[in-house]
MIPA-793800 format. One record per residue: residue number from 0; residue in one letter; x, y, z of N, C-alpha, C, O, CB in turn; chain. Coordinates in nm, 2 decimals. Atoms other than C-alpha are relative to their C-alpha. Glycine has a CB too. Example, Ala and Ser with C-alpha at 12.3 -4.5 7.8 and 13.67 -1.06 7.14 Angstrom:
2
REC resi resn n.east n.north   n.up ca.east ca.north  ca.up c.east c.north   c.up o.east o.north   o.up cb.east cb.north  cb.up chain
REC    0    A   0.09   -0.12   0.00    1.23    -0.45   0.78   0.09    0.12   0.00   0.19    0.12   0.07   -0.10     0.00   0.12     A
REC    1    S  -0.09   -0.11   0.00    1.37    -0.11   0.71  -0.08    0.11   0.08  -0.03    0.22   0.09    0.04     0.05  -0.14     A
# end
This chain:
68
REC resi resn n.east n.north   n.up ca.east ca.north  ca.up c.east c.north   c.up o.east o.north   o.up cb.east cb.north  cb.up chain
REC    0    X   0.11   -0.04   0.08    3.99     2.26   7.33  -0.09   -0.11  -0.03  -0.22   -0.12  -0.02    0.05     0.07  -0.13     A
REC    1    X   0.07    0.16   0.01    3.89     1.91   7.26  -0.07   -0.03   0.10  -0.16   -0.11   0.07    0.10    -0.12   0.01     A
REC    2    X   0.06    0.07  -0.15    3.76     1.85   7.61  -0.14    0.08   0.02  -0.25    0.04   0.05    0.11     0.04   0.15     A
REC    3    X   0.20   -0.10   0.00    3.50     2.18   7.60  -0.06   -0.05  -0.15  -0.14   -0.14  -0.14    0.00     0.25  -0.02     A
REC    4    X   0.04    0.08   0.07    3.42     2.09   7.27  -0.14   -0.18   0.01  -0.24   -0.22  -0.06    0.12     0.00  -0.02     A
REC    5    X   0.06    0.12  -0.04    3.29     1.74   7.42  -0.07    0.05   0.09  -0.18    0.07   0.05    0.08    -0.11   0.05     A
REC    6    X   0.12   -0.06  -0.15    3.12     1.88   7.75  -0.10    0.08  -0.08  -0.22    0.08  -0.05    0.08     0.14   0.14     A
REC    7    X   0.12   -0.10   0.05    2.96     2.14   7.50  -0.09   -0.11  -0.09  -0.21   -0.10  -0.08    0.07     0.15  -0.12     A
REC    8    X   0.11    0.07   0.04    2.81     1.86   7.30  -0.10   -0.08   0.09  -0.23   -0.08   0.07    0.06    -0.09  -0.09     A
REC    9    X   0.09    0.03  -0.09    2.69     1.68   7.59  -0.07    0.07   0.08  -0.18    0.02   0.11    0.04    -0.06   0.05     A
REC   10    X   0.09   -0.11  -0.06    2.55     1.96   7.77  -0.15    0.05  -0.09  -0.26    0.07  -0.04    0.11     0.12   0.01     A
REC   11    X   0.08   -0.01   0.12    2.36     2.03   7.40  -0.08   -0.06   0.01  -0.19   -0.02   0.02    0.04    -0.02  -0.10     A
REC   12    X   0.10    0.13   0.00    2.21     1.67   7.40  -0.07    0.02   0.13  -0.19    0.01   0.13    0.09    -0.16   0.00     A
REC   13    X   0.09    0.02  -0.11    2.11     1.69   7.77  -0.09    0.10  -0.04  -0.18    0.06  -0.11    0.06     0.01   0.15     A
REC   14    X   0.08   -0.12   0.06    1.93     2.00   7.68  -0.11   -0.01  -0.07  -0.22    0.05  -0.07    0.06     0.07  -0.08     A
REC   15    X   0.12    0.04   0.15    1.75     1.85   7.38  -0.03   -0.08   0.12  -0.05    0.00   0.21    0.03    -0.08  -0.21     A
REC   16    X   0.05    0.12  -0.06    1.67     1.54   7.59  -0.08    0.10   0.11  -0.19    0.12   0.06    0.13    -0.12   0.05     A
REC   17    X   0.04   -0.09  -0.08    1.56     1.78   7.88  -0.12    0.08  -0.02  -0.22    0.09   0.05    0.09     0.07   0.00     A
REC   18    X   0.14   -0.08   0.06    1.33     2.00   7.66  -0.13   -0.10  -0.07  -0.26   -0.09  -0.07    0.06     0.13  -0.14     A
REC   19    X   0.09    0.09   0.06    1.20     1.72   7.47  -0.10   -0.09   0.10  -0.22   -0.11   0.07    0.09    -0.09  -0.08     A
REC   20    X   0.07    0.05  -0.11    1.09     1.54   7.80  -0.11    0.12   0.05  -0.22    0.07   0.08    0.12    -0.04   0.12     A
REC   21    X   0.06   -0.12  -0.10    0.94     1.90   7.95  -0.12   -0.04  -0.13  -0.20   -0.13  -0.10    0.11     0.19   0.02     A
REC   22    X   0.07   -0.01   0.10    0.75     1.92   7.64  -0.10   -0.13   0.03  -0.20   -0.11   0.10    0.10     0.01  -0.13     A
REC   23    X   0.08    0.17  -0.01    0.59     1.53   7.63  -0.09    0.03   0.12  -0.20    0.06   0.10    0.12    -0.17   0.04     A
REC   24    X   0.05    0.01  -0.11    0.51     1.54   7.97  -0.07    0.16   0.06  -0.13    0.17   0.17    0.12    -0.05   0.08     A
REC   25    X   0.12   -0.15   0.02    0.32     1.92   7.94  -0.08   -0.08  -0.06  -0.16   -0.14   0.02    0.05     0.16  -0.10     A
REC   26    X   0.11    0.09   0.07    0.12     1.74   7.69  -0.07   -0.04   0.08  -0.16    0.02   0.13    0.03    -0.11  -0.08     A
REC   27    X   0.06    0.10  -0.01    0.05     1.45   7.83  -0.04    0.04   0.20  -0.02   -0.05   0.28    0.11    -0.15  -0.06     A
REC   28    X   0.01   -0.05  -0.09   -0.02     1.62   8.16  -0.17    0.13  -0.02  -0.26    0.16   0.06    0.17     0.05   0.02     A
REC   29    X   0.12   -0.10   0.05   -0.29     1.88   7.99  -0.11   -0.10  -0.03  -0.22   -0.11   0.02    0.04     0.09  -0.15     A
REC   30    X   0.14    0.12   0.07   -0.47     1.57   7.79  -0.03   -0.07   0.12  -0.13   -0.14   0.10    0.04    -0.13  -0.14     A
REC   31    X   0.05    0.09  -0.12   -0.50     1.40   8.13  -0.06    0.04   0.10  -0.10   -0.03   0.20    0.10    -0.06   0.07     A
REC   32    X   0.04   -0.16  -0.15   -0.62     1.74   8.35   0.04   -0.06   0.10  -0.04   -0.09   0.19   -0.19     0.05   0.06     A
REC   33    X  -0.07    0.05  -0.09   -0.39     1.62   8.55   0.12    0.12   0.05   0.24    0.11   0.06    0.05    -0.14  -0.05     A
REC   34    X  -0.14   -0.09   0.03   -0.21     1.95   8.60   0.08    0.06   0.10   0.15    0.16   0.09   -0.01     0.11  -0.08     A
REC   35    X  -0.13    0.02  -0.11   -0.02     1.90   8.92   0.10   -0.08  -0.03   0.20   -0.11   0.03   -0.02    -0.05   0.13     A
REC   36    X  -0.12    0.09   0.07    0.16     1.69   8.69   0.12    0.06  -0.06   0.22    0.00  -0.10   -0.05    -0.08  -0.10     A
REC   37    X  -0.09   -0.09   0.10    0.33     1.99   8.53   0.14    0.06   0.06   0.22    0.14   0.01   -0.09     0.12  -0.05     A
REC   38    X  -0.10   -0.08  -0.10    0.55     2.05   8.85   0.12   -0.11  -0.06   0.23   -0.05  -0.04   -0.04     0.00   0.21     A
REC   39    X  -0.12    0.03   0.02    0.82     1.77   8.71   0.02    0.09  -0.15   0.11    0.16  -0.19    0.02    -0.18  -0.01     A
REC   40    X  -0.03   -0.13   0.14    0.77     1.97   8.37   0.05    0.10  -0.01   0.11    0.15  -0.10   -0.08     0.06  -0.07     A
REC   41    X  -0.09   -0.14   0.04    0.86     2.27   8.48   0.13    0.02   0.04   0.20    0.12   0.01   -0.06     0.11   0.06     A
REC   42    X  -0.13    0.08  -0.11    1.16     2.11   8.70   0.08   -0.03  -0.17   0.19    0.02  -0.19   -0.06    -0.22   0.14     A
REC   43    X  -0.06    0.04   0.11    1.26     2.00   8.35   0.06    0.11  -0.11   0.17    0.13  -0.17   -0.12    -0.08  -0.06     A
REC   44    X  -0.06   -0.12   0.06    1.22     2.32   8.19   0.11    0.06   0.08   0.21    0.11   0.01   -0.10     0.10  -0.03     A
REC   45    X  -0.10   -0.04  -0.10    1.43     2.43   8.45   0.20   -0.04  -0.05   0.31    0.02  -0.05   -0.06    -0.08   0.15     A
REC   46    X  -0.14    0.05   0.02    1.70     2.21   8.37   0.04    0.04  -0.17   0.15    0.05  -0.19    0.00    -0.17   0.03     A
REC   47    X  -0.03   -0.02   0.10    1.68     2.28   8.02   0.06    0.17  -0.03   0.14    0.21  -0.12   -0.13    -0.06  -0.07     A
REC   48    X  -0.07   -0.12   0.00    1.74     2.67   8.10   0.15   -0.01   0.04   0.24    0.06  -0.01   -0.06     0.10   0.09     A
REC   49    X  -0.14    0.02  -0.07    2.05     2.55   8.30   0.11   -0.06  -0.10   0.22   -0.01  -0.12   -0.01    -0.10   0.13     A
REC   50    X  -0.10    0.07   0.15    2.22     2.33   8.00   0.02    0.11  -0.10   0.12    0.12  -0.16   -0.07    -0.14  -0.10     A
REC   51    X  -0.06   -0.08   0.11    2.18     2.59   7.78   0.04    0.10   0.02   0.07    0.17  -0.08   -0.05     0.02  -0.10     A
REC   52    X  -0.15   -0.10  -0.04    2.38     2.84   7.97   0.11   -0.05   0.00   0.21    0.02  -0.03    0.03     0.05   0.14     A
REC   53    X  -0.16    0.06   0.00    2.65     2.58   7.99   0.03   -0.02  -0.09   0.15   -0.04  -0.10    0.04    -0.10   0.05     A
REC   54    X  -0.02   -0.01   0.16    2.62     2.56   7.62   0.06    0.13  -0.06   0.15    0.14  -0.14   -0.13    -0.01  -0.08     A
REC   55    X  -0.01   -0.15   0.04    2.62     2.90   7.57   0.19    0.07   0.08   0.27    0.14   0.02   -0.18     0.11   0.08     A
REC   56    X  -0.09   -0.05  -0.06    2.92     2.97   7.86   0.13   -0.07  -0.10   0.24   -0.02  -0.11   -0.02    -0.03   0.16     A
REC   57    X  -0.15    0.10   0.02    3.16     2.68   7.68   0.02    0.09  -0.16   0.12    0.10  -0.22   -0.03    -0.25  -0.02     A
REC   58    X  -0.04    0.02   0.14    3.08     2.80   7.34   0.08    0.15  -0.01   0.14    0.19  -0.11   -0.16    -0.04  -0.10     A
REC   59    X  -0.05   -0.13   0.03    3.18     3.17   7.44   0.14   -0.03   0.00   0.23   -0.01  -0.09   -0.05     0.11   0.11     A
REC   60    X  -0.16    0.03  -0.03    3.51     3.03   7.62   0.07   -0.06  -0.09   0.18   -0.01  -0.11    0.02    -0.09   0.12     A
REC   61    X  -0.09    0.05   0.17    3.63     2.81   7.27  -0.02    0.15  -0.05   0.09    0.20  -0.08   -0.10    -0.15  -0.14     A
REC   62    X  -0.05   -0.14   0.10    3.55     3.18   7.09   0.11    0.06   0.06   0.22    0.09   0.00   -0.13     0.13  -0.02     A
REC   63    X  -0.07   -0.07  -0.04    3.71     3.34   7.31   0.18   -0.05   0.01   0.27    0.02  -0.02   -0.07     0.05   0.11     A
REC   64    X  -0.10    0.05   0.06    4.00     3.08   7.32   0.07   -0.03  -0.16   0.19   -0.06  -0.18   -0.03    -0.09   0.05     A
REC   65    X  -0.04   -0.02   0.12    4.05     3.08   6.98   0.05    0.12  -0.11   0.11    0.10  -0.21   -0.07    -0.04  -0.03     A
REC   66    X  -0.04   -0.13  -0.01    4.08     3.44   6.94   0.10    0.07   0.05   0.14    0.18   0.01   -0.07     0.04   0.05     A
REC   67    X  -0.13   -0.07  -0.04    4.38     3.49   7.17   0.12   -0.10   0.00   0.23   -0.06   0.03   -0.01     0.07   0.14     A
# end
């Protein structure tokens, strides 16, 4: 339980780190009309949908481990 626990926090952080990058770089991609720039942004958002299924998958598997 200790081990998902840890993967679920780091998966979390990548996530924030992930969205927070997507986000910056939309910005600073708009203010520059530069907006072929938005294809690592959305690569980013991308990743940020993917972490937080693995957030969501660990955090079901501890409920559900803890339940039986």
């Amino acid at each position: 339980m200790k081990e998902a626990v840890i993967r679920g926090s780091f998966s979390a952080l990548a996530g924030l780190v992930f969205a927070a990058t997507s986000s910056e770089w939309t910005l600073w991609a708009i203010e520059q009309r530069r907006y072929w720039k938005l294809i690592p942004a959305v690569f980013l958002a991308c990743l940020t949908v993917f972490e937080s299924a693995q957030v969501w998958k660990r955090v079901d598997h501890l409920i559900e481990e803890a339940t039986s």
